[in-house]
Each structure stands twice: as C-alpha cells, then as structure tokens.
C-alpha positions in Angstrom: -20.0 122.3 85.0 -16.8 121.5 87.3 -16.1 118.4 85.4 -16.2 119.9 82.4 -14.1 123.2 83.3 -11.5 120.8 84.6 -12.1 118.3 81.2 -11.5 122.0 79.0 -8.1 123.2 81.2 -6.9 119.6 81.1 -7.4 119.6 77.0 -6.1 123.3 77.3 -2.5 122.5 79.2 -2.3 119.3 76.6 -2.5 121.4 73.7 0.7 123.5 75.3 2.3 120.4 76.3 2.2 119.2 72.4 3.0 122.6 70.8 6.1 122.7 73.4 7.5 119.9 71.9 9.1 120.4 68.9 10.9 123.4 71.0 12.5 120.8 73.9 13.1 118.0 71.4 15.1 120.6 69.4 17.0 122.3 72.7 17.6 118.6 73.4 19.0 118.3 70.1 20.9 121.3 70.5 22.6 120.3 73.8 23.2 116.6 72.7 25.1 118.9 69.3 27.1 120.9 71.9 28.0 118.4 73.8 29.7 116.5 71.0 31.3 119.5 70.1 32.7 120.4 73.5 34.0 116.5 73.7 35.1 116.5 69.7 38.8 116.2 70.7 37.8 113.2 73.0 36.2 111.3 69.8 39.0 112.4 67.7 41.5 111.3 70.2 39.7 108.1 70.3 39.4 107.0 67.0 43.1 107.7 65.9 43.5 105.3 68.9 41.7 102.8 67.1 43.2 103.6 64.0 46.4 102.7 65.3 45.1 99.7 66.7 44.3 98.3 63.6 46.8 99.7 61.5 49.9 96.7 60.3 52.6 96.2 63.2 56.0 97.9 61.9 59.0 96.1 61.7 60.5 95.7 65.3 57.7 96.5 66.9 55.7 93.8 69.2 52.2 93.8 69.3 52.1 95.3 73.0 54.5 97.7 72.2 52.1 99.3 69.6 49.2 99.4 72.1 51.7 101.4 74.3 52.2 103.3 71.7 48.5 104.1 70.3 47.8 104.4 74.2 50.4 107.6 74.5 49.6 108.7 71.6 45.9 109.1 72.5 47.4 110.7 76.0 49.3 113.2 74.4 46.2 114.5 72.3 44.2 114.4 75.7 46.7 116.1 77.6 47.2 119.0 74.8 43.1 119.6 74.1 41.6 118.5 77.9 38.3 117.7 76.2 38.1 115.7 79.4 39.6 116.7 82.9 43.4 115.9 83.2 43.1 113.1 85.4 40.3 110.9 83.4 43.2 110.4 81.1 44.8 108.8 83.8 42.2 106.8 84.6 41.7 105.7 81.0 45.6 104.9 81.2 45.1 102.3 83.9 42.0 100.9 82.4 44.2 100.2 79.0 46.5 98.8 80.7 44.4 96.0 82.2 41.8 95.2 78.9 44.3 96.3 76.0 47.3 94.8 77.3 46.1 92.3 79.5 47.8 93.0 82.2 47.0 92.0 86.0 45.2 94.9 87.5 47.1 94.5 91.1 50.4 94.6 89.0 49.5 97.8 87.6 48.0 99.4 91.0 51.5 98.5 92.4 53.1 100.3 89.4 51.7 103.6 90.4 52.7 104.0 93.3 56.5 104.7 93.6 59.0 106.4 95.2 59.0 109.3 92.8 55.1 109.3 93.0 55.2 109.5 97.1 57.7 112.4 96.7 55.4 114.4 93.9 52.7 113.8 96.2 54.8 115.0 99.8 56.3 118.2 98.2 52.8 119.0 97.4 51.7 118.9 100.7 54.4 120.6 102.0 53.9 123.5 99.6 50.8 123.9 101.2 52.0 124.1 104.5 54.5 126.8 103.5 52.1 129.1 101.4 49.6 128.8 104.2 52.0 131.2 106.3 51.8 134.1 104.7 54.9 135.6 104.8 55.2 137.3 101.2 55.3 141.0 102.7 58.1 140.3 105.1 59.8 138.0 102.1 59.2 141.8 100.0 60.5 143.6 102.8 63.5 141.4 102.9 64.1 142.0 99.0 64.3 145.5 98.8 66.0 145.6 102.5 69.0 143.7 100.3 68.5 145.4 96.7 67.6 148.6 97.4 65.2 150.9 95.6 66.4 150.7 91.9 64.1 149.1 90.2 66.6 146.9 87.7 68.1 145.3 91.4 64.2 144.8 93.1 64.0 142.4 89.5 66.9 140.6 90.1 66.4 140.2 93.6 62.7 138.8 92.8 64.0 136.4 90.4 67.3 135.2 92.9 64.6 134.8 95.8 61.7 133.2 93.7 64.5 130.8 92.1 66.1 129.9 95.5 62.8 129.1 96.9 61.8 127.2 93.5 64.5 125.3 93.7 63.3 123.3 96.5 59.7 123.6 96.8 58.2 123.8 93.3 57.7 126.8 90.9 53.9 126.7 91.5 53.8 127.3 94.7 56.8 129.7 95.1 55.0 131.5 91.6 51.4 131.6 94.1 53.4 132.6 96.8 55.5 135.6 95.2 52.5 136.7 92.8 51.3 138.8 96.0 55.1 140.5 96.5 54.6 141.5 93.2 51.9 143.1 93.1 52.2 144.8 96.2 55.0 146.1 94.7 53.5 147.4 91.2 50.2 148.7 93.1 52.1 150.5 95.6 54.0 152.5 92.8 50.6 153.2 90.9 46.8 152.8 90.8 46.8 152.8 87.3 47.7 150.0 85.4 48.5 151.4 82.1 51.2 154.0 84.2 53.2 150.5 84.9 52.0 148.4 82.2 56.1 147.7 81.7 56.9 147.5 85.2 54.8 144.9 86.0 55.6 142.9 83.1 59.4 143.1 84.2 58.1 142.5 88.1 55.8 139.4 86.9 58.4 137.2 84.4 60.9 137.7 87.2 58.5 135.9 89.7 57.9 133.5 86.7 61.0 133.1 84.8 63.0 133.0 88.2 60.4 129.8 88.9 61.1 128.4 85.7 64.9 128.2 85.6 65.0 127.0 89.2 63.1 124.4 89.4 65.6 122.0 87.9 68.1 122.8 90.4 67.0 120.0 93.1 64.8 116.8 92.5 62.2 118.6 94.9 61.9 121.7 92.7 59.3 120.0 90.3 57.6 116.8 89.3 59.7 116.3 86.5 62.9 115.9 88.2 61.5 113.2 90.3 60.3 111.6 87.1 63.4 111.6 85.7 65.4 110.0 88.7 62.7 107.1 89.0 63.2 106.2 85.1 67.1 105.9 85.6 66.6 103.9 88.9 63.7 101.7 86.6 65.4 101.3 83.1 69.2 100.9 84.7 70.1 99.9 88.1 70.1 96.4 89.0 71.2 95.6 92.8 73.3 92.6 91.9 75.5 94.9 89.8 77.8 97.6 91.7 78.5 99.2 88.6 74.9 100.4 87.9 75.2 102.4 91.0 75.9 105.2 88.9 72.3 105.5 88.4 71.2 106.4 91.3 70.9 109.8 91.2 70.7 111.2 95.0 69.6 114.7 95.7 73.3 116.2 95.8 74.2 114.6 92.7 71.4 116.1 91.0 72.2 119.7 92.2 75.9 119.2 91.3 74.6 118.7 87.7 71.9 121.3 87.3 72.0 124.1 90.0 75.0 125.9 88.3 72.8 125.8 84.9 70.4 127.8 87.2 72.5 130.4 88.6 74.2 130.9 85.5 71.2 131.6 83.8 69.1 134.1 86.6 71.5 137.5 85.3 71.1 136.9 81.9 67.5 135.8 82.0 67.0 139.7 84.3 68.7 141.3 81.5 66.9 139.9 78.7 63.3 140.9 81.0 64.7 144.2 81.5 65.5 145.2 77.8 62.5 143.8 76.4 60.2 145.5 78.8 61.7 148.6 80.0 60.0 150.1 83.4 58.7 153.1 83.5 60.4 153.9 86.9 64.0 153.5 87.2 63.4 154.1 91.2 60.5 152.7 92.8 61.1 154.3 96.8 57.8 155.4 97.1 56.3 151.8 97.2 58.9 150.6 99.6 58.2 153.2 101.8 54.6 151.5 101.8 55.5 148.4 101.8 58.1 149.3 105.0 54.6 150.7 106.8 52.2 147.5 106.1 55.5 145.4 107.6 55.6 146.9 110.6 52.1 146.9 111.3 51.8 143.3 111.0 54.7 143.5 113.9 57.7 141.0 114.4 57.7 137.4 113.1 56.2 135.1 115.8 56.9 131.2 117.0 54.5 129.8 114.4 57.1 131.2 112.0 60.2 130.6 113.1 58.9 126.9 113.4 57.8 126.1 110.3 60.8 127.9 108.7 63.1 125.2 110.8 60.6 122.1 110.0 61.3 123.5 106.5 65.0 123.2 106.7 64.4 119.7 108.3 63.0 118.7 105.4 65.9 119.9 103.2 68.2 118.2 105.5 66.3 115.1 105.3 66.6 114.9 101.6 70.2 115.6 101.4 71.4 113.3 104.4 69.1 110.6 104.7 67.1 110.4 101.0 69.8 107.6 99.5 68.3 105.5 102.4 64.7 105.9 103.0 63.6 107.4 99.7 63.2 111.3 99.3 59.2 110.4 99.1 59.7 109.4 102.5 61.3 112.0 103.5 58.5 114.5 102.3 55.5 112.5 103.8 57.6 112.6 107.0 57.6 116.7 106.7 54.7 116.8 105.6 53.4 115.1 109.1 55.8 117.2 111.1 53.7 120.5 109.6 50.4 118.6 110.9 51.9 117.4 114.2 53.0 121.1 115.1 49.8 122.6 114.2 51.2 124.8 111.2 48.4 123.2 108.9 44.9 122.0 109.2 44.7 118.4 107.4 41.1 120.0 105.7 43.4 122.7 104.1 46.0 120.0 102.5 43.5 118.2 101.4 41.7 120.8 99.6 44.7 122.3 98.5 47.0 119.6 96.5 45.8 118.4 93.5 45.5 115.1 94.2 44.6 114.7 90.4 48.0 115.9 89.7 49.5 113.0 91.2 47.4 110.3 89.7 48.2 112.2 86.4 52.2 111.3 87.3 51.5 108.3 88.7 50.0 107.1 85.6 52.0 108.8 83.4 55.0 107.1 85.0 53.6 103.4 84.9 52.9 103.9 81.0 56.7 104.8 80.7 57.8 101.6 82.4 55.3 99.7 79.7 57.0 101.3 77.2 60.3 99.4 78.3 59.3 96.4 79.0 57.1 96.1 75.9 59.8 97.5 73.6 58.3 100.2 72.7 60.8 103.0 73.8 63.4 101.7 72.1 61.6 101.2 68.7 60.9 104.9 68.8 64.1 105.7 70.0 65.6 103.8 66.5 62.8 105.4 64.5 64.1 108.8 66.0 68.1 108.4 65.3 67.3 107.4 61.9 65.5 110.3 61.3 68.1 112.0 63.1 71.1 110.7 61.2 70.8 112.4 57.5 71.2 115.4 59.6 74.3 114.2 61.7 72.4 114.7 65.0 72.3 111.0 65.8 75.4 110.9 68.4 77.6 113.4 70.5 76.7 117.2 70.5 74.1 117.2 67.6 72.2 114.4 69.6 72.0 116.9 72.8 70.9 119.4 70.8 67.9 117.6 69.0 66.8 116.2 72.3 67.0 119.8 73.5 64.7 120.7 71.0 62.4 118.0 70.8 61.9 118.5 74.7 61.2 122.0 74.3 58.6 121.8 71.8 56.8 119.2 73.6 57.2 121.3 77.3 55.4 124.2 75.5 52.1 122.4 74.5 51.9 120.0 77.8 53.3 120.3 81.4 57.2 120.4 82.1 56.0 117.1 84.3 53.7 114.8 81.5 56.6 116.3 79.2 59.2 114.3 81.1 57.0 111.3 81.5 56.4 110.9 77.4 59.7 111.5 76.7 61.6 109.8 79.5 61.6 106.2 78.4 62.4 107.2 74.8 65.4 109.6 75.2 66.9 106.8 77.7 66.8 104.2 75.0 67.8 107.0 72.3 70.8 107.0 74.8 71.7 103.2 75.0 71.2 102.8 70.9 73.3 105.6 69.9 75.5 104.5 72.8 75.4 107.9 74.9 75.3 108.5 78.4 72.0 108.2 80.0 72.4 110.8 82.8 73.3 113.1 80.2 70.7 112.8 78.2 67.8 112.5 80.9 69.5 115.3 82.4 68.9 117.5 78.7 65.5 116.2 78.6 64.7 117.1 82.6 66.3 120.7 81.8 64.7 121.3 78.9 61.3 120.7 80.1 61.6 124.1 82.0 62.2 125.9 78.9 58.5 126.7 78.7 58.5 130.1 78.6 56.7 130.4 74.8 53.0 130.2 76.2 50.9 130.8 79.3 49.7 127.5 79.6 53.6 126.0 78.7 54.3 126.3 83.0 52.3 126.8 86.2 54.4 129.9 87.1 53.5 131.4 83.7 49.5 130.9 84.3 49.7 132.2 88.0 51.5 135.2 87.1 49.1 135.6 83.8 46.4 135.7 86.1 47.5 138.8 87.6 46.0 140.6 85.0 49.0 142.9 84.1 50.3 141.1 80.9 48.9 139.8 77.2 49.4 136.3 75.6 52.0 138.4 72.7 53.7 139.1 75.8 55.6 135.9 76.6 56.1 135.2 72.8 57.9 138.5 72.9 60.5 137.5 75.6 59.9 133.9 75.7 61.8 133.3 72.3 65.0 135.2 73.4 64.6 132.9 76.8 64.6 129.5 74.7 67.7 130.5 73.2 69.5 131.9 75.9 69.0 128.5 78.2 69.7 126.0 75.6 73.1 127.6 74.8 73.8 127.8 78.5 72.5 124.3 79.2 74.7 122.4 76.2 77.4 124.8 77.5 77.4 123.6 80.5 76.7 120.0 79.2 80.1 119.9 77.4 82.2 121.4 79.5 81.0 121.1 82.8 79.5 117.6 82.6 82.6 115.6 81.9 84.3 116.7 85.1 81.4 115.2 87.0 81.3 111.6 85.3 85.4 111.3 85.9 
C-alpha cells in the first residue's frame, strides 16, 4: 500500500504542478511586460540612436562627428528619463567611444581623468568631511546672533550664509548641511505644519536659492564650473603660444567674473522669496530662545572644530595661491588627505558618502565634449545654431548672450547644472569662435546660467534636498521659480555688458 500512497501523492502534487502553470508562465509574462515598460525610455533612447546612425551625413558634418552626435543625443534622453542609473550612461559613453568610433580604449581611459575630474572628485570628499562635523546649530546660533529675531533678516541671513558657504564647497552639501538649521528653526516656532506652511517655504528657498546663486561664484562651488574651466584650457590654450594664456582661467579670475553676479543677486532673490510667500510670523523670538538653549547644552566648540575649520581655510588658500601651479584637483585631494591625516574623517564614511558615480558621470561627460571637437562636431552644431539664430538677429553681440542664456536655462531645468555644462560646453565655445565672440564670455553665460534651475525640484541638488523636507509642493517652485529666471538673467547680461569689459582690458 506505501508504494502506491506515495505513487497517488506523487500523481496528486503533478496535477498542481501542471494546473500552476499557466499562472507562473503568465506572472512571468507579466514581469518580462513590466520590465520593458520600466526600461521603455532605454529602448527608445536606443533606437533614435540607431536612427541617427543610419540616417544621410549632413553637409559639414564628418562621419565621426555624427556618431558624437547620435551618442549625446542618446545621453541627453538617458540623462532626462534615468530608465537606467545615471552612471550606466557613462559607461555606455566609454563603450561608444571604443566600438563606434574606434577609438583606442587607453586613449579614452586617459581622457577621463583630468584635472577638472580630480577637482569634482576632491571637493566631494571634502564636503564630506565638512558635513560630518555637525555644526548646523552653532552655524543657526550664529545667524540670528547677527540678524536678530525678525523673521524677513533670519531669511536673508540664511541665504548670505548658505551662499557664502556654497560658494566654495558645493550647493549640495551646504543645501544637506543647512536643511537641519532650517528646520530647527520652522519646528521650533510651531508643531504644526500648516501654522508655518509660508514660513517654511520662505526658510527652505533661502537655504536653496542662496545655494543656487552661489555656486558660480568660485570654480569649487559646483561641478560645472570646473567643467567649464577644463573646456577653455582643452579647446584654446596651447603652451607654445603666450597669447592663449588668457584662457586659463585661475580661481581668482573666475571669482572676479562671477562672485559680484552673486552678491548682487542674494537681496533681490530674499525679496522676491519674501513676497511670494509671506510668513506667518514677522518675529520668530520664541524659537531662538530654543535654539539659544539646545546651543549651550551642546557646550563650547572643541579642537576637533577649530581644526577642521583651519584645514578648511587651507584648502581655500591652496586654491587661490598655489592652483595656477599644481592644479586646483590637486589641491583638493591634498585637503582631502589632510581631513583623513587629522582624524576629522573616517576613510569608510568618504567612501560611502561621495557619489563616486557622480564623477564617472563628469568624467565621461567631459571626454564626450573633447570628441565633439576633435571630431567637428561642436562646431557643426554651433553653425546649425547661429543660422537658426540669425533670422532673429541673435547670432552676434547682446542677442547672442541672451539666446545662450536661454538655451542654457532650459536645458539646466531638465538635467543637472553639471551634465548641463558638459552638453553645452563644446558647442557654445565654437558658437563663440564662428560668430567671432569672446569665449570666456560666452562659457561664462553658459556656466551661470546653468544655476538658473530654480523651475523644478529635480532642476538642482539644493532644490531636491530642501523638497525633501516635506514643507513645500512641486507648484511651489514654479510659483517663485519663474520670477527667479528673470531676475538672474537680467542681472547676469547686466553685469555681462557693463562689468565684463573692464575685466578683458
């Protein structure tokens, strides 16, 4: 009887097994369906790549430089949907380069890695090291020590202090590192969110906003900058010439451009925060006295303070003294070490905190752009572009600044300020030689612009962060963002035609 018991529950688990079926082979179906769907922009991305593979070569345009071409193209639609993680596209980039282009796969690892790539990759580091000390109360405490209690100065003085230290080390991480002040601030005042639904809004896009407009101010306040400053030293220095010296932008030359664009900026940019979203309390004492409470408990700044806040200054030394000789990357790896050396960071914490996909993302970004010199490419676009341009009368002087100004803008909302930057880069420089322009003035349009992102959440890191917080909507940065857009690109072609000249004399 045991053989046939067993012969009957075998038969029995069979007959499961086979009515089963049709229910996995459709769940697989369904999962193989969903995965498609959740990849569609990938496919899509891919076959207007090969599209434009096959499509006729334009006038002008060599064979490579249309692979460059399809190959940014297919970037940009990656970068905008992220069907895929961000750096896979980078990956795909170096790939191309090698079996589309034929090029020598030790010639393009030496492409990514560059001066502007070690400095991206430094800063980041040493952002880590700064956030990891923790100092946003005392950095509160410090605000409204200055300010006051009035609520319209504790916005202006968030915005001055986030911007100063955006300047330097990055709008994310001065954005991560404020977002607490903030909300310290707005909690303290109330429990209830919908009491200080205004308030915080005002509190949050001056952490962000502040970011935003500061980060052009020094090649170390975001990737873009560094982008920027590698493409001019690429596409237009040559050591055998003196008089391409010019384009060398050091770090003081960049701040004598754009820093002024920043402060100009910061009052307007509080006033237009302040009208559109008016606080609920004029006076916000009773959080500062809080605030003043949770200080002092924590007692008196210690050495591991006061030392990284020198190794910090080091480090901004560095780049303004010795960058010109050793490279500003240099310098950052070089603080970055000094943070490790002097116990201020764990090497686990770096690690896990920088992106490291971030720089790959720039690195390859940046090593496309120099392809799209060499092959041509820029330039083609670049003609394509004023030609379009010229009906209009945009193609040379003020009407050119403006349409890169836009163009940049539009693009900075959909992507990062940074893969902005690294598109455009190679085209606005030869938009620049063709219509005859000056190249520093035009990257320095484009680099500016990029931090005119203030449209979406996703248009800037600072934006995100402080979106995060939970206090504000998505209509909420259309609301303000718009009058922001206008407000910096008058004060930025402003500045561009009156300011500028003195600078190139």
């Amino acid at each position: 009887m045991a053989p046939n018991y067993r012969r009957g529950f075998c038969a029995i688990q069979t007959s499961i097994k086979i009515s089963r079926l049709p229910q996995a082979v459709a769940f697989r179906s369904r999962l193989s369906l969903y995965f498609l769907w959740e990849r569609k922009w990938f496919f899509v991305a891919m076959g207007v790549g090969a599209l434009l593979l096959q499509a006729p070569l334009p006038p002008g345009l060599t064979y490579d430089g249309q692979v460059v071409l399809t190959m940014s193209v297919v970037a940009i639609i990656l970068f905008i949907t992220e069907p895929i993680p961000l750096p896979t596209v980078a990956l795909l980039i170096v790939a191309g380069q090698v079996l589309l282009m034929g090029l020598d796969s030790s010639a393009v690892a030496q492409s990514l890695m560059s001066d502007s790539v070690l400095f991206i990759g430094g800063s980041l580091m040493l952002a880590v090291a700064v956030v990891k000390q923790k100092l946003d109360k005392r950095i509160a405490w410090l605000i409204v020590r200055v300010t006051g209690t009035r609520t319209s100065r504790i916005c202006f003085g968030i915005s001055l202090v986030s911007g100063l230290l955006a300047s330097f080390i990055g709008e994310h991480t001065v954005a991560a590192m404020m977002l607490p002040v903030g909300i310290t601030l707005v909690s303290l005042t109330s429990d209830d969110p919908k009491k200080v639904r205004n308030l915080a809004a005002a509190v949050m896009f001056s952490i962000a906003y502040g970011a935003s407009i500061a980060g052009i101010g020094s090649p170390s306040g975001g990737a873009r900058n560094a982008i920027m400053i590698g493409y001019w030293k690429e596409f237009f220095f040559d050591p055998d010439k003196p008089e391409t010296k010019q384009y060398l932008v050091d770090y003081l030359k960049w701040m004598a451009y754009a820093y002024p664009i920043f402060l100009i900026q910061l009052p307007f940019m509080s006033m237009l925060i302040l009208f559109t979203f008016r606080p609920e309390y004029r006076d916000i004492s009773r959080a500062v006295v809080k605030l003043r409470a949770q200080v002092e408990k924590e007692g008196p700044m210690n050495v591991r303070d006061w030392v990284a806040i020198v190794l910090f200054f080091l480090v901004l030394i560095g780049w303004v003294t010795v960058s010109d000789q050793i490279g500003m990357g240099t310098v950052a790896i070089l603080g970055a070490a000094a943070f490790l050396i002097a116990g201020l960071v764990r090497w686990e914490e770096i690690n896990t905190g920088v992106n490291w996909g971030v720089v790959l993302i720039y690195a390859a970004a940046i090593s496309l752009g120099v392809e799209m010199k060499e092959t041509g490419a820029a330039r083609w676009v670049a003609e394509s572009f004023l030609a379009f341009l010229a009906p209009f009368g945009a193609d040379e002087g003020f009407g050119l600044l403006a349409a890169v100004s836009v163009l940049t803008t539009a693009v900075t909302n959909i992507m990062s300020n940074g893969a902005a930057v690294a598109v455009l880069g190679p085209i606005v420089l030869k938009v620049a030689v063709v219509a005859q322009e000056n190249p520093i003035v035009i990257g320095f349009i484009t680099a500016i612009s990029s931090s005119f992102a203030y449209l979406t959440v996703i248009g800037t890191p600072a934006c995100t962060i402080v979106y995060a917080s939970g206090y504000m909507k998505t209509t909420d940065f259309l609301k303000v963002g718009w009058r922001m857009v206008v407000m910096s690109t008058v004060i930025m072609l402003a500045v561009a035609v009156i300011y500028w000249p003195f600078l190139q004399n």
